[in-house]
MARKOLDO-987251 format. One record per residue: residue number from 0; residue in three letters; chain; x, y, z of N, C-alpha, C, O, CB in turn. Coordinates in pm, 1 decimal, padded with zeros to 6 digits. Atoms other than C-alpha are relative to their C-alpha. Glycine has a CB too. Example, Ala and Ser with C-alpha at 12.3 -4.5 7.8 and 13.67 -1.06 7.14 Angstrom:
2
@num = 0 residuo = Ala cadena = A neast = 00089.0 nnorth = -00119.0 nup = 00000.0 caeast = 01230.0 canorth = -00450.0 caup = 00780.0 ceast = 00090.0 cnorth = 00120.0 cup = 00000.0 oeast = 00193.6 onorth = 00118.1 oup = 00066.5 cbeast = -00099.2 cbnorth = 00002.7 cbup = 00124.6 $
@num = 1 residuo = Ser cadena = A neast = -00082.0 nnorth = -00119.0 nup = -00006.0 caeast = 01367.0 canorth = -00106.0 caup = 00714.0 ceast = -00077.0 cnorth = 00109.0 cup = 00073.0 oeast = -00026.1 onorth = 00219.8 oup = 00089.9 cbeast = 00041.4 cbnorth = 00046.2 cbup = -00141.5 $
// end
This chain:
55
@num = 0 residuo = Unk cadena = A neast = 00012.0 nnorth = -00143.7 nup = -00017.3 caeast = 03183.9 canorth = -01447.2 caup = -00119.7 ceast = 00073.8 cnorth = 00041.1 cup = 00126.7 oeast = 00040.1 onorth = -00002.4 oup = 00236.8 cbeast = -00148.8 cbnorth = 00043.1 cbup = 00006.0 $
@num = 1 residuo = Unk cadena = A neast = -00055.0 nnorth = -00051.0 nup = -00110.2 caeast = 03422.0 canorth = -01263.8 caup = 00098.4 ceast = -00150.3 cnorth = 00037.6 cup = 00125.7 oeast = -00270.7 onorth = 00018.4 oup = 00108.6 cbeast = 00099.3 cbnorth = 00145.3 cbup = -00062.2 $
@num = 2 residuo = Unk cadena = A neast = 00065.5 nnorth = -00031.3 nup = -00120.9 caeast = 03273.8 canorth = -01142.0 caup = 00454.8 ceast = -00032.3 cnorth = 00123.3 cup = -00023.8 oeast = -00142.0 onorth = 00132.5 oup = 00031.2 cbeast = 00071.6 cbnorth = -00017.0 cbup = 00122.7 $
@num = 3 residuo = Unk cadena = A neast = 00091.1 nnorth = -00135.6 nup = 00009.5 caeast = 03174.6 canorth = -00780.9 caup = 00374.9 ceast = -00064.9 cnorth = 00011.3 cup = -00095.9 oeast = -00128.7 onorth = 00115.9 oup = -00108.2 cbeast = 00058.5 cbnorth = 00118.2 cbup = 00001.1 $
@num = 4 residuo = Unk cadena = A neast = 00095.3 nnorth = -00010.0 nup = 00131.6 caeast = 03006.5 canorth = -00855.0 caup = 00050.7 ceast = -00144.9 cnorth = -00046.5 cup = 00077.6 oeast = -00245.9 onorth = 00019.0 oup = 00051.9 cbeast = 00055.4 cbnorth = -00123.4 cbup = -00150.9 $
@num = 5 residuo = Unk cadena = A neast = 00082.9 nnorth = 00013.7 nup = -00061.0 caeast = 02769.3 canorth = -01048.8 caup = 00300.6 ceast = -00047.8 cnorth = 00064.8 cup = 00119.5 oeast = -00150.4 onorth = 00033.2 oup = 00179.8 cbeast = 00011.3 cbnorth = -00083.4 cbup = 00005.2 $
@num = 6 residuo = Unk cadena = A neast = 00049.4 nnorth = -00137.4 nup = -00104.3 caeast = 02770.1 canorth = -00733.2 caup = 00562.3 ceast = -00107.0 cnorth = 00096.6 cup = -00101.4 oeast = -00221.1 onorth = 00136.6 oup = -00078.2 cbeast = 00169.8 cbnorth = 00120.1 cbup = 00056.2 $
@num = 7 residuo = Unk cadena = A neast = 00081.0 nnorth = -00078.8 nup = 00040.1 caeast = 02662.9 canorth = -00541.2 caup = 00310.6 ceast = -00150.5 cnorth = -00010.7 cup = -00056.3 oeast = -00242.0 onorth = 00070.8 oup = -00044.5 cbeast = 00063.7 cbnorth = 00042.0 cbup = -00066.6 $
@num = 8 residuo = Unk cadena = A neast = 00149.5 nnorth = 00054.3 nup = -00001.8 caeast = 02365.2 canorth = -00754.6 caup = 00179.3 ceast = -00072.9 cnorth = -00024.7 cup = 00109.5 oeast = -00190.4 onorth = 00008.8 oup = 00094.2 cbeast = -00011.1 cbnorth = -00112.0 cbup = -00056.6 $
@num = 9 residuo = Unk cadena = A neast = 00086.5 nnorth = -00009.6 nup = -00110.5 caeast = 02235.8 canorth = -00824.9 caup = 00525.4 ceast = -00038.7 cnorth = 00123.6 cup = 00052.0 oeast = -00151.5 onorth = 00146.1 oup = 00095.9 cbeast = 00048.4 cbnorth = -00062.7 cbup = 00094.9 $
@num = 10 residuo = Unk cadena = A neast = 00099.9 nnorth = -00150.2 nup = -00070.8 caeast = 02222.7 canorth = -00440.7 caup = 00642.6 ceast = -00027.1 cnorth = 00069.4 cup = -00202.9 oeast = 00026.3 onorth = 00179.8 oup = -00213.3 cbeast = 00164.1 cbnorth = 00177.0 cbup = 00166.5 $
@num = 11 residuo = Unk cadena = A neast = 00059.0 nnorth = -00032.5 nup = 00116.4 caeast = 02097.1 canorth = -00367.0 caup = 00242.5 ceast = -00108.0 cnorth = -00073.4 cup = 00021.8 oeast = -00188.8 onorth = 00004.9 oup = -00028.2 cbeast = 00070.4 cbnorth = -00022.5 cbup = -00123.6 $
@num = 12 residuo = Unk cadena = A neast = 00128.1 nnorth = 00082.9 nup = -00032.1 caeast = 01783.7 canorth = -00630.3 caup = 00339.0 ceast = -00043.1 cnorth = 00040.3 cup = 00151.7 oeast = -00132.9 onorth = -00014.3 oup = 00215.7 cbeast = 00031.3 cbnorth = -00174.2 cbup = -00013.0 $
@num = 13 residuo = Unk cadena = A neast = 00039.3 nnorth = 00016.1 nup = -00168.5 caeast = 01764.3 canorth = -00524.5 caup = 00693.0 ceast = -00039.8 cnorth = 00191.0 cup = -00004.4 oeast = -00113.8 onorth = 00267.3 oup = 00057.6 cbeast = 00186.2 cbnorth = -00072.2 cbup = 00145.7 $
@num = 14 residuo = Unk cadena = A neast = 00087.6 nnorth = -00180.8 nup = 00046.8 caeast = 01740.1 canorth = -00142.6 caup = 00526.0 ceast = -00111.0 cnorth = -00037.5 cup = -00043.2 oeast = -00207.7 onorth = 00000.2 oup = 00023.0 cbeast = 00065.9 cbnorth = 00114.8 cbup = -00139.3 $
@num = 15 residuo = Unk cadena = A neast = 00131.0 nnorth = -00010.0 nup = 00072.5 caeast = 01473.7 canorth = -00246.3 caup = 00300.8 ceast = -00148.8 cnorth = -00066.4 cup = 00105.6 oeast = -00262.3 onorth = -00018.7 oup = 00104.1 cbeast = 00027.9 cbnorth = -00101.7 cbup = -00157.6 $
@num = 16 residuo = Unk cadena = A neast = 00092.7 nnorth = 00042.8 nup = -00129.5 caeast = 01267.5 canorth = -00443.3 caup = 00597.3 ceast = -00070.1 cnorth = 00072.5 cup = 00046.6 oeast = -00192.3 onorth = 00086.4 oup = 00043.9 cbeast = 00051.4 cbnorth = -00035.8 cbup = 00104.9 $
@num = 17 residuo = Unk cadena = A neast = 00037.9 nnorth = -00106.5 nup = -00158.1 caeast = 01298.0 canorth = -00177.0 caup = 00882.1 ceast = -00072.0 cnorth = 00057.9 cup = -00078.1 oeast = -00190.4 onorth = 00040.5 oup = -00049.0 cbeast = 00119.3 cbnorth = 00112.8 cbup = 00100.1 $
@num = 18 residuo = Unk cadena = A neast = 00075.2 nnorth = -00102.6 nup = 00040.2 caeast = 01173.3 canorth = 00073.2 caup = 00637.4 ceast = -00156.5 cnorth = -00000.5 cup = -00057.7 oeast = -00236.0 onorth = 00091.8 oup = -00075.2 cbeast = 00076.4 cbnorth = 00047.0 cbup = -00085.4 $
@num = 19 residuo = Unk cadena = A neast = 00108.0 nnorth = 00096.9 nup = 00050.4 caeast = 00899.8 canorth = -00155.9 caup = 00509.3 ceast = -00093.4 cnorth = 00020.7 cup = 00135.8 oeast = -00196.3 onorth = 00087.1 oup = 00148.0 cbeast = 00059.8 cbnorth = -00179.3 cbup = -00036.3 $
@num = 20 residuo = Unk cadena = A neast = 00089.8 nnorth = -00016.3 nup = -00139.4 caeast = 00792.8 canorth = -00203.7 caup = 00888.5 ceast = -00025.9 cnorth = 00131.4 cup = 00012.7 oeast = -00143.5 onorth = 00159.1 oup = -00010.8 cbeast = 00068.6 cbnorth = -00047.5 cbup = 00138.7 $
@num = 21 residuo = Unk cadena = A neast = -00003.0 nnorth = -00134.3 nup = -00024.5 caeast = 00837.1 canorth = 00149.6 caup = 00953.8 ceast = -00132.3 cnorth = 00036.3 cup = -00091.3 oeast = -00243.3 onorth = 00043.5 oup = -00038.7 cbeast = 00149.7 cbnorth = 00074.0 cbup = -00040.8 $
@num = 22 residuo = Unk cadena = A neast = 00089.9 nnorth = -00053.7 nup = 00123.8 caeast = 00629.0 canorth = 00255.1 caup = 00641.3 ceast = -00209.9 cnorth = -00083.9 cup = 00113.8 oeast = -00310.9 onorth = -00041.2 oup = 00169.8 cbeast = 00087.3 cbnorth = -00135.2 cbup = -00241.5 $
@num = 23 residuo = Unk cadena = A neast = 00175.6 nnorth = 00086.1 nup = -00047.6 caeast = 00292.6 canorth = -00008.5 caup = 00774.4 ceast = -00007.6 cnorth = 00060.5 cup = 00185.3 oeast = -00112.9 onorth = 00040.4 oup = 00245.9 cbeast = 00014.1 cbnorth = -00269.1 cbup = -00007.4 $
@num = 24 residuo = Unk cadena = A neast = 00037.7 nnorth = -00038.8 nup = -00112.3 caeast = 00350.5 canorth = 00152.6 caup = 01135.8 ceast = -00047.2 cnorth = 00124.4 cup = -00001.9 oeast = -00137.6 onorth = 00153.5 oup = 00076.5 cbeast = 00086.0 cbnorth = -00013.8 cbup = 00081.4 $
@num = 25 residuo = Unk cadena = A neast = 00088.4 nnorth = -00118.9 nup = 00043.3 caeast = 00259.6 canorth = 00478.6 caup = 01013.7 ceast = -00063.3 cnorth = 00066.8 cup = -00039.1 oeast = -00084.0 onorth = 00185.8 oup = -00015.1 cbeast = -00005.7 cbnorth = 00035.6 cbup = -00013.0 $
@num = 26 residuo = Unk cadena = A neast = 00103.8 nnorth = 00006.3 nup = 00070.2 caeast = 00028.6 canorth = 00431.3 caup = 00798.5 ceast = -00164.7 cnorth = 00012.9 cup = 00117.8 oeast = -00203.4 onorth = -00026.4 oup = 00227.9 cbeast = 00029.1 cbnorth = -00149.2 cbup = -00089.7 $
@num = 27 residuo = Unk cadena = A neast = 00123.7 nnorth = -00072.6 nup = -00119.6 caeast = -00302.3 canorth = 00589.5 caup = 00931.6 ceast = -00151.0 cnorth = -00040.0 cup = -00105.5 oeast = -00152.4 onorth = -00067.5 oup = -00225.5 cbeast = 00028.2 cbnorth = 00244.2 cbup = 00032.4 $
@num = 28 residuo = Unk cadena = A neast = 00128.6 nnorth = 00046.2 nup = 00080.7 caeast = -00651.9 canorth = 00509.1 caup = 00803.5 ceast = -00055.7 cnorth = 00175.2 cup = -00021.6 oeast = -00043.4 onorth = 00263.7 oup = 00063.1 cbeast = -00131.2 cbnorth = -00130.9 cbup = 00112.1 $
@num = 29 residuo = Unk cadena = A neast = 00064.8 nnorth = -00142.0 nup = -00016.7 caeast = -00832.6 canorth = 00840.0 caup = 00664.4 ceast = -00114.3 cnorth = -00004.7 cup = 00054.4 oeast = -00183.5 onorth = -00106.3 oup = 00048.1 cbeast = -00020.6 cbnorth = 00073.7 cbup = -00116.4 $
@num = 30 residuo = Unk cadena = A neast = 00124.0 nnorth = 00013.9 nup = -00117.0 caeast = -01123.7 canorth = 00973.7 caup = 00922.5 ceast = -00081.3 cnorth = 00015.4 cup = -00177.4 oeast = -00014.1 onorth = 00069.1 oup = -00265.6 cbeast = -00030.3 cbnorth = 00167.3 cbup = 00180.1 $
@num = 31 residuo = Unk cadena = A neast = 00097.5 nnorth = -00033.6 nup = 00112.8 caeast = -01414.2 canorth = 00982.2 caup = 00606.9 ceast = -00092.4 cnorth = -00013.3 cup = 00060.3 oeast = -00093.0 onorth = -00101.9 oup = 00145.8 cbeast = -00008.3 cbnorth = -00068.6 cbup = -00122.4 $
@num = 32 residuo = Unk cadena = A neast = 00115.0 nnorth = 00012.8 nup = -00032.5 caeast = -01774.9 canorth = 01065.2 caup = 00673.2 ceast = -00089.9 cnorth = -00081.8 cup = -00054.1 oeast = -00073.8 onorth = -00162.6 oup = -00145.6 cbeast = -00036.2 cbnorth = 00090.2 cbup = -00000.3 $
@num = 33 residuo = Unk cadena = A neast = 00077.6 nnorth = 00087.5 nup = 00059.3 caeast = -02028.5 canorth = 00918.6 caup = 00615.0 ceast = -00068.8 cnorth = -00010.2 cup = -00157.1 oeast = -00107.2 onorth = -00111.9 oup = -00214.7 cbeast = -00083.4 cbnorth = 00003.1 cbup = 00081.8 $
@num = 34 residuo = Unk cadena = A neast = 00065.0 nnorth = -00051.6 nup = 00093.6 caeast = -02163.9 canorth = 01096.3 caup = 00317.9 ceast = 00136.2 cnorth = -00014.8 cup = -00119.9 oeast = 00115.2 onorth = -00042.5 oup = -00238.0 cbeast = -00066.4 cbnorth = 00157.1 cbup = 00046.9 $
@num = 35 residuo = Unk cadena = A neast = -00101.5 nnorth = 00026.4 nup = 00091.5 caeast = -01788.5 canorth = 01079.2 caup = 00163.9 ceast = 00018.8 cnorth = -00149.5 cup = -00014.8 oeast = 00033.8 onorth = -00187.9 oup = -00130.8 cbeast = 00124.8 cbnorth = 00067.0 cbup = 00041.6 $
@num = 36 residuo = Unk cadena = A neast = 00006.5 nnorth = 00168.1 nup = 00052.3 caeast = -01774.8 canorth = 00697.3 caup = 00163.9 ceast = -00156.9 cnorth = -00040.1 cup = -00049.2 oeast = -00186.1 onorth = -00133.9 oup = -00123.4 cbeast = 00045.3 cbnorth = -00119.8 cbup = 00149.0 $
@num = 37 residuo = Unk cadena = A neast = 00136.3 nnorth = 00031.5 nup = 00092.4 caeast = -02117.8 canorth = 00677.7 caup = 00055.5 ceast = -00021.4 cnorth = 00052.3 cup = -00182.9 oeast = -00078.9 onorth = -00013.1 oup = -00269.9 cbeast = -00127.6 cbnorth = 00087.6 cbup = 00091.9 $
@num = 38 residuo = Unk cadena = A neast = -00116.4 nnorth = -00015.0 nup = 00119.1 caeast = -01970.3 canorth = 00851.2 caup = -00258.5 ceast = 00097.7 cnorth = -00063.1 cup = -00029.2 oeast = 00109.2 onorth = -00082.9 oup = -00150.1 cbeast = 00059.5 cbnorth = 00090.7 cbup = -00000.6 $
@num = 39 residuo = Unk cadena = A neast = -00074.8 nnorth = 00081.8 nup = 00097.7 caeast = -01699.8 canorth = 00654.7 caup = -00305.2 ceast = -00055.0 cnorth = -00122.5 cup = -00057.4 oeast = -00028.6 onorth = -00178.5 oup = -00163.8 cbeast = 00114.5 cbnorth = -00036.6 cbup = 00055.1 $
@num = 40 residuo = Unk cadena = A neast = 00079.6 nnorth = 00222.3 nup = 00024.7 caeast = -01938.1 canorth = 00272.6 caup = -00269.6 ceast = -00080.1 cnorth = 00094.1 cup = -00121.2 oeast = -00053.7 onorth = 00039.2 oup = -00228.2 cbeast = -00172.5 cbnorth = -00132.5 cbup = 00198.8 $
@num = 41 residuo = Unk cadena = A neast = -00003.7 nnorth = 00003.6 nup = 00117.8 caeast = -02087.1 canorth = 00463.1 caup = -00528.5 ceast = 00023.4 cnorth = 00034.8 cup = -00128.1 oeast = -00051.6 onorth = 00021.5 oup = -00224.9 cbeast = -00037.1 cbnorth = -00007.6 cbup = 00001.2 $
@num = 42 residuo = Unk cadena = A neast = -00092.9 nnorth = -00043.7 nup = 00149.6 caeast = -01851.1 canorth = 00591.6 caup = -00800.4 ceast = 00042.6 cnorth = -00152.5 cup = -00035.3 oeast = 00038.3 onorth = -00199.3 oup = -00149.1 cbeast = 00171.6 cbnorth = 00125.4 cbup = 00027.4 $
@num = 43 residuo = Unk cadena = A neast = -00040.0 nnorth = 00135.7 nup = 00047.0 caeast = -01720.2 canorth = 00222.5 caup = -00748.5 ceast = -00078.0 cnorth = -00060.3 cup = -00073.8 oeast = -00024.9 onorth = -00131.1 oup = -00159.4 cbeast = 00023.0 cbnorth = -00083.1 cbup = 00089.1 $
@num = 44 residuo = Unk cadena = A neast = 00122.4 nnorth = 00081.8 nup = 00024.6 caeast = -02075.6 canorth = 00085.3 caup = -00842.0 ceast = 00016.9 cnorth = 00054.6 cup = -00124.6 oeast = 00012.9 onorth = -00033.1 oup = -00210.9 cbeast = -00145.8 cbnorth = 00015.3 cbup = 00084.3 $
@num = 45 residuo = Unk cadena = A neast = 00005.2 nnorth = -00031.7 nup = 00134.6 caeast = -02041.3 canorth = 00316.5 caup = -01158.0 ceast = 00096.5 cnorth = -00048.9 cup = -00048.7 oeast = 00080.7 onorth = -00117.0 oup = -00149.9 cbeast = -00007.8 cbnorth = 00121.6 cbup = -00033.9 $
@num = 46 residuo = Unk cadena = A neast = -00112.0 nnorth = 00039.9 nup = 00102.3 caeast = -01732.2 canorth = 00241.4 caup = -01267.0 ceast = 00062.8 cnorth = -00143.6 cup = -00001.0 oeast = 00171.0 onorth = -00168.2 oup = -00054.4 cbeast = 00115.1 cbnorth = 00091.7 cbup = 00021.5 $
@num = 47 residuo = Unk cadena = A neast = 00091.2 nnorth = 00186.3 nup = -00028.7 caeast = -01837.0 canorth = -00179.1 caup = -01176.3 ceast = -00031.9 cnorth = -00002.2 cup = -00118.5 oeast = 00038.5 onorth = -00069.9 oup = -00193.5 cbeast = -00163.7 cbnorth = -00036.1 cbup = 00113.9 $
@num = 48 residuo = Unk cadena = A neast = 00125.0 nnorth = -00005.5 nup = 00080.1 caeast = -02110.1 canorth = -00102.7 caup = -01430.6 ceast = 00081.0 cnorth = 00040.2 cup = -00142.0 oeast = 00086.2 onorth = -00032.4 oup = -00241.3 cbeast = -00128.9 cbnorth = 00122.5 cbup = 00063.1 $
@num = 49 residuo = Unk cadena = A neast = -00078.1 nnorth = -00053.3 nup = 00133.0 caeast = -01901.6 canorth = 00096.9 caup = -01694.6 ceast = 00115.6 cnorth = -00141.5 cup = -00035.9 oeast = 00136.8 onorth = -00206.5 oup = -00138.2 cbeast = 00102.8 cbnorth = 00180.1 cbup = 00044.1 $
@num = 50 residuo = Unk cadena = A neast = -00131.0 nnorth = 00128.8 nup = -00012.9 caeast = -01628.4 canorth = -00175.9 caup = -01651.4 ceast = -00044.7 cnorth = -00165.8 cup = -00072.5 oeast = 00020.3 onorth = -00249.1 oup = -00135.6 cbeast = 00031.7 cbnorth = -00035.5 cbup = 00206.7 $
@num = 51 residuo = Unk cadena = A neast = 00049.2 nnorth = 00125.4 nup = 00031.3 caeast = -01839.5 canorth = -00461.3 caup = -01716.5 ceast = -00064.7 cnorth = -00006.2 cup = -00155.5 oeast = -00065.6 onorth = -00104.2 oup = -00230.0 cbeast = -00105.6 cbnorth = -00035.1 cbup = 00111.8 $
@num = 52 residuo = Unk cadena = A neast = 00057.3 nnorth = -00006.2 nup = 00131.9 caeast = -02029.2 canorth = -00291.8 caup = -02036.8 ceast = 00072.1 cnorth = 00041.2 cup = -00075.7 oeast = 00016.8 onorth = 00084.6 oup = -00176.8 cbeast = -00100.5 cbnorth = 00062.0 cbup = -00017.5 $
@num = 53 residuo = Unk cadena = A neast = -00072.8 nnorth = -00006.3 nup = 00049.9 caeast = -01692.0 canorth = -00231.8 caup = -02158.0 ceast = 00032.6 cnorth = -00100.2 cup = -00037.8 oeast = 00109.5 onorth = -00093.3 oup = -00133.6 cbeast = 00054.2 cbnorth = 00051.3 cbup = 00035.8 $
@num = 54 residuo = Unk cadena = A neast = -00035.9 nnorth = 00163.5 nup = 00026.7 caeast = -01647.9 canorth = -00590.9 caup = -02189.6 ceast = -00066.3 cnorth = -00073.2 cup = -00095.1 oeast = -00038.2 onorth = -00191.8 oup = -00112.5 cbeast = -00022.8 cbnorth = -00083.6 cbup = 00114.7 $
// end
């Protein structure tokens, strides 16, 4: 392989990386209360339950 076929795959992998890192550095956790995650543990528990008696 010529020399710029391998320029261009190293900054084409070194795009997809940075932006990769980039992406997980800005990623933020959502603030949820208490009463909203106590709703989600249990919609999960229902749909556990539905999931399993689907089976």
């Amino acid at each position: 392989m010529p020399w710029y076929a391998w320029l261009i795959l190293i900054l084409a992998l070194g795009s997809i990386v940075g932006g990769l890192l980039m992406l997980r550095d800005t990623a933020k956790k959502l603030p949820l209360s208490e009463e909203q995650l106590k709703r989600i543990h249990q919609r999960n528990l229902e749909q556990d339950a539905k999931d399993a008696e689907d089976r």
